[in-house]
C-alpha positions, 0 to 999 in steps of 0.5 A: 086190486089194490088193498085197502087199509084203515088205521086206527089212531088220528096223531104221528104214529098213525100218519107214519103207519099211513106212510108205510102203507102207501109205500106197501102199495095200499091204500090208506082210506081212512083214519079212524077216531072217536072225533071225526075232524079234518082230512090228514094229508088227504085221507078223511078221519072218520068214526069206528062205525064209519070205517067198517060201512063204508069200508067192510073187509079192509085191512085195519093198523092200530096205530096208537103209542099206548100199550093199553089202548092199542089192545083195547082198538084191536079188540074193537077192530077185530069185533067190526071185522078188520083183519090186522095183518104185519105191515112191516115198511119195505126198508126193514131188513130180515134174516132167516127164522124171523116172524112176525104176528098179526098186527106188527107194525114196523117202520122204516130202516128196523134190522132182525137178523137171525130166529127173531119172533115179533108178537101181535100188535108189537110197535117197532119204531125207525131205526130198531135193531134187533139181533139173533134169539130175540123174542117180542111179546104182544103189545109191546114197544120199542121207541127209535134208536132201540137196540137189542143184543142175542138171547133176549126175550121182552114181556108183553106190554113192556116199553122201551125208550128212545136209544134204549140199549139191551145186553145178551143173554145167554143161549138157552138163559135169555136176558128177560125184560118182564111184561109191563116193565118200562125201561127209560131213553137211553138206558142200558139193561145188563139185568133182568128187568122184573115185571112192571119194574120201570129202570134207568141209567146206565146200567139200567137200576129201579127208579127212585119211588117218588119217580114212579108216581102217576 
């Protein structure tokens, strides 16, 4: 039987997370969005209460770029009765000691090489790699082209940028991106990055405060 899948989010990530599923072998059969609309690529968009009556003990993605919003949905997903396993696309490559959570979404052509840990909801966009002693925490998100060295633990709910770039820790002393922080496209981290501090550059500093302004 083939399994079937719900995902959370209606924009591009959702339709690439759609991708990776059918390239998994399932089947996608819903997106699922406050404002019902027309089918994407031949899969009908339809509310919350519509996915779980017509879909009970699917498999749900959350599908949506926002940290804060991601976790709101698999909240909400979870209270219907949707389980969020790892979809992780065929391409990705793995070594020993790496491991996922619940939730993970990985798209395709990401590398994790050795003792790798991947926490619920973690975002992993094309083209991410990420090299030995290297933990995620939930919720958080890496845009394409990310790379990140040894010995580097990232904070729940952080973010980083497109071509993003992270030096190693030290084994038992990780470089540490806090919980919350935002780390900009192409900058390289060589510090630790406090928590909810946002940085740029190369090396990566503290953005002025009149760039921190909502």
């Amino acid at each position: 039987m083939v399994p079937t899948l719900v995902v959370f989010g209606a924009g591009g990530l959702a339709r690439e997370a759609a991708m990776v599923a059918r390239r998994l072998g399932h089947e996608a059969a819903a997106f699922v969005d406050r404002a019902p609309g027309p089918a994407i690529h031949d899969i009908p968009v339809m509310t919350e209460a519509e996915a779980a009556r017509r879909h009970p003990g699917a498999d749900a993605v959350i599908a949506v770029g926002d940290h804060a919003l991601r976790r709101r949905l698999a909240a909400v997903a979870a209270d219907l009765g949707f389980a969020c396993p790892a979809l992780i696309d065929p391409t990705t490559v793995t070594g020993p000691g790496v491991g996922f959570a619940d939730g993970v979404l990985v798209l395709p052509g990401a590398v994790f090489t050795v003792d790798v840990a991947v926490g619920a909801h973690v975002l992993v966009n094309p083209g991410v790699t990420i090299a030995h002693d290297v933990a995620i925490g939930a919720f958080a998100s890496l845009s394409p082209g990310v790379h990140v060295a040894g010995n580097v633990a990232i904070g729940e709910d952080a973010f980083l940028g497109i071509g993003a770039s992270v030096a190693n820790g030290r084994p038992g002393r990780p470089l540490t991106i806090g919980a919350g922080a935002f780390v900009a496209a192409g900058a390289t981290v060589t510090a630790e990055v406090a928590p909810g501090l946002r940085v740029a550059g190369v090396p990566a500093r503290p953005l002025p405060s009149k760039d921190l302004q909502p």
